[in-house]
N, C-alpha and C positions, 0 to 999 in steps of 0.2 A: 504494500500500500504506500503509494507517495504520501510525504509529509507537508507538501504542497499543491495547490491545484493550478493546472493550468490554466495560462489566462491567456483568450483570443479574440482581440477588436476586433476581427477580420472574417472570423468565422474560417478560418482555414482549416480548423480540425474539422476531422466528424462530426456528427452530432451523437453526444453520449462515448465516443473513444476515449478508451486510455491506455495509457505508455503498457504496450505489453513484453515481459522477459524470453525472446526467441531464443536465447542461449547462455550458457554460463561453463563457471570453469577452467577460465583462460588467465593468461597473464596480463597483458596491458593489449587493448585491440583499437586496431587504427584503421584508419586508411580506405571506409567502405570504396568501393565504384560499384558499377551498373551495368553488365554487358547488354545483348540487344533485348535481348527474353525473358530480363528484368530479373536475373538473380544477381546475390550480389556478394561480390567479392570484398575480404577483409583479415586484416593481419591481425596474429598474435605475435608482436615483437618481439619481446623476448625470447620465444620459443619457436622463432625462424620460422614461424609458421602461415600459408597463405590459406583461408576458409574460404567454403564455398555455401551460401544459402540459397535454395530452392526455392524458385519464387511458386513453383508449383505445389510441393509438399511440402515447404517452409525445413525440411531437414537441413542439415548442414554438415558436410565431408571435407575431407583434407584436401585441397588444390595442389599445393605442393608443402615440403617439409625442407629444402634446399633453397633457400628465398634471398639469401647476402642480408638478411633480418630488415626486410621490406618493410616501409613507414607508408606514404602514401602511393594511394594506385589509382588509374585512371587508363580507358578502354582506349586506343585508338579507334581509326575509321577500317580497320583491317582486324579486329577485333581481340587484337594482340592488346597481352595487360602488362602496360608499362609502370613499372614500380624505382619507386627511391628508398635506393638498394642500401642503408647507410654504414654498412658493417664495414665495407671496403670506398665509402665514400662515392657509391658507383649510381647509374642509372641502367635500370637494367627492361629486357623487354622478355615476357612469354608468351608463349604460341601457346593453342586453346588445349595443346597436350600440356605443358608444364615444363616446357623444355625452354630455359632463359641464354638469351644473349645479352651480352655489353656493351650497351648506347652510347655511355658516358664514362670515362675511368680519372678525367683529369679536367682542369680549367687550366689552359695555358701556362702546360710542364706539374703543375700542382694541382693536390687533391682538393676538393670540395669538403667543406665543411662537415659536409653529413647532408643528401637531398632528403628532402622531408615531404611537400605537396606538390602536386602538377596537375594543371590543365593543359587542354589540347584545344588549338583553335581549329574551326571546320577545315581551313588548310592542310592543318596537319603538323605548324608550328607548336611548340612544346614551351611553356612557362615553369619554370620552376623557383621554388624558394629551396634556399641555402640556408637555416641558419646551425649555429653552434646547442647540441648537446650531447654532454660528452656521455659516454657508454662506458660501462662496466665492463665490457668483453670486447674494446679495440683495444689490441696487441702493438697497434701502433701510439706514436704523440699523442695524447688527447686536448691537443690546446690546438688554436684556430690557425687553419689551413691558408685559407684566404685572406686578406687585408681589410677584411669586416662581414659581412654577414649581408649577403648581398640578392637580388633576384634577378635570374638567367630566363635566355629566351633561346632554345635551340632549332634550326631553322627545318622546316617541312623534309628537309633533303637528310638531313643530321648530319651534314656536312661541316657547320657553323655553331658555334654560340658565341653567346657576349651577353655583359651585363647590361639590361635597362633600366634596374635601379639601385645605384649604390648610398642611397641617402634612407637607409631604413635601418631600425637598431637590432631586427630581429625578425622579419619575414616569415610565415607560418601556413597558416588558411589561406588559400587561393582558387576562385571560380571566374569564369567567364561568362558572356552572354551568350545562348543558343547562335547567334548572327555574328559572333567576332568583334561586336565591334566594343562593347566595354568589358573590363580587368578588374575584379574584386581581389586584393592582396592585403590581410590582415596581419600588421606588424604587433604580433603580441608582447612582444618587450616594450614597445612605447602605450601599450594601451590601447591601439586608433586601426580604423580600417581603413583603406583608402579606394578611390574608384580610378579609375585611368580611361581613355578614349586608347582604342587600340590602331594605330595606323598600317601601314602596307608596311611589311617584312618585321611584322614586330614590334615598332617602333612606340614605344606610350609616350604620348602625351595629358597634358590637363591634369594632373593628379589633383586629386581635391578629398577632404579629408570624408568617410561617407557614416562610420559611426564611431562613436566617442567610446568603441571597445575593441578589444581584440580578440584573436579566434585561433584554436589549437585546427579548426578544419571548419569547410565552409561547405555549403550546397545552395541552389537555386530552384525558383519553383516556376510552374509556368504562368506566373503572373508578374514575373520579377523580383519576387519577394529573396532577400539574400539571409539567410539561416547560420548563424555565430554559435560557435559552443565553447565552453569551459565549464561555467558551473550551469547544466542543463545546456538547453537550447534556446538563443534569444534570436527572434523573426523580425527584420526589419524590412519594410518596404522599400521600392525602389529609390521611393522620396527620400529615405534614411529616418524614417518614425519609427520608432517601435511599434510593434501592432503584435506582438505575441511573446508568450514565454513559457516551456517546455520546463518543468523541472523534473530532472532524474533522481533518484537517491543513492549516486555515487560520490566520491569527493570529485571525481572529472570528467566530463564528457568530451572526449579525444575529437569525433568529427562524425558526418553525419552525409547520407545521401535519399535520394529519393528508390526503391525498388516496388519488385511485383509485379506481375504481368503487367498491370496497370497504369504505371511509378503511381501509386495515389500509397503505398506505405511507407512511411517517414522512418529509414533504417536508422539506427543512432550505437554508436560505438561510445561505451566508456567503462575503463576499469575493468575487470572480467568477465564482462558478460556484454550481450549486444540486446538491443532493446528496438521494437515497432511500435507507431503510431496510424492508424488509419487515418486519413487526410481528404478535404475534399478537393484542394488542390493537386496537381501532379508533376512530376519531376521535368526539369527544362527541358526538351530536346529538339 
């Protein structure tokens, strides 16, 4: 039983849902995505582990067990699940068997921080945030790779990267719009989410600040509504109102996606267990 009730100006929940417990018994789980058929994929970090949920029979099975301790994951347009691999500081990609390649191993001669979240624009361009936390089980340095904690933009070809913004203290949650053309990147060391206009090959422009919070992961709905998590889930509107609030009864809610044949069930990762919401809205696409 939650200790709080949700609250929704928006009426974007069901009517009568609640936060229900689809699974438990994990260590720290991150990173939902969404493949086409609306199951949904999701890490247990610590335990190198990639999950699978059935949007059909809501069961859930091992995807793979060999992951480089995968943090955030995101489908491309070839239905391959690209994950930030951060064990080796890598980006890593799998094929619908579970057989991964190596996207990314370096930033210009040096290792990446630790990749953490990514979107993928309709192109095929690749967003990612860098920031700094350090692991118990890297064998290597644990102090910062890079010259700050920065957000990369790797190009459609994965020929190219570069950074688009190095003015951020800690980059995190990051979603885009179904159309490419605006960037939600949630700097949770400063507190602030920011929106960005996205131009040709990547380029952001307009940054502007879009809510006075930050976000361990993000998702989108199809109404534009952008969804922030740490303690629960907070809904905020295009406008950047608040208009909802999810509470979980973990100490953290890691990140959060849309799933289900449908997307109309609000997947949410935190702490060890994964948790659903029935919604009347449904996931971007």
């Amino acid at each position: 039983m939650l200790s709080a009730q949700i609250t929704d100006k928006a009426s974007i929940v069901a009517k009568g849902a609640q936060v229900e417990k689809l699974g438990d018994g994990y260590t720290f789980t991150e990173g939902p995505a969404v493949d086409r058929e609306g199951n949904v994929y999701f890490t247990d970090q610590p335990n190198d582990k990639i999950l699978r949920w059935s949007a059909s029979t809501s069961e859930i099975s091992t995807f793979s067990d060999k992951t480089g301790r995968s943090n955030g994951l995101y489908f491309d347009a070839k239905s391959n699940l690209i994950a930030a691999a951060d064990e080796k500081n890598q980006l890593w990609s799998f094929d619908e068997s579970g057989n991964p390649t190596v996207l990314v191993s370096d930033y210009e001669g040096k290792l990446l921080n630790g990749p953490n979240d990514i979107w993928i624009t309709p192109e095929g361009g690749m967003f990612i945030t860098d920031p700094l936390y350090k692991r118990d089980y890297w064998t290597r340095d644990p102090q910062m790779q890079q010259d700050g904690q920065h957000l990369y933009y790797l190009s459609p070809d994965r020929s190219q990267m570069r950074r688009v913004d190095e003015n951020l203290q800690q980059p995190n949650g990051i979603i885009g719009t179904p159309d490419g053309k605006k960037l939600y990147v949630a700097d949770i060391g400063a507190g602030k989410t920011y929106v960005y206009d996205i131009e040709q090959d990547g380029i952001l422009s307009n940054r502007k600040l879009f809510a006075p919070m930050g976000s361990d992961g993000m998702t989108i709905d199809n109404k534009g509504n952008i969804y922030l998590t740490g303690k629960g889930v907070t809904v905020f509107s295009k406008e950047g109102e608040q208009i909802a609030h999810i509470p979980i009864d973990e100490d953290w809610t890691a990140n959060v996606t849309f799933g289900g044949e449908d997307r109309k069930t609000l997947f949410i990762t935190a702490m060890d267990s994964v948790y659903g919401l029935k919604m009347n809205v449904e996931g971007a696409r």
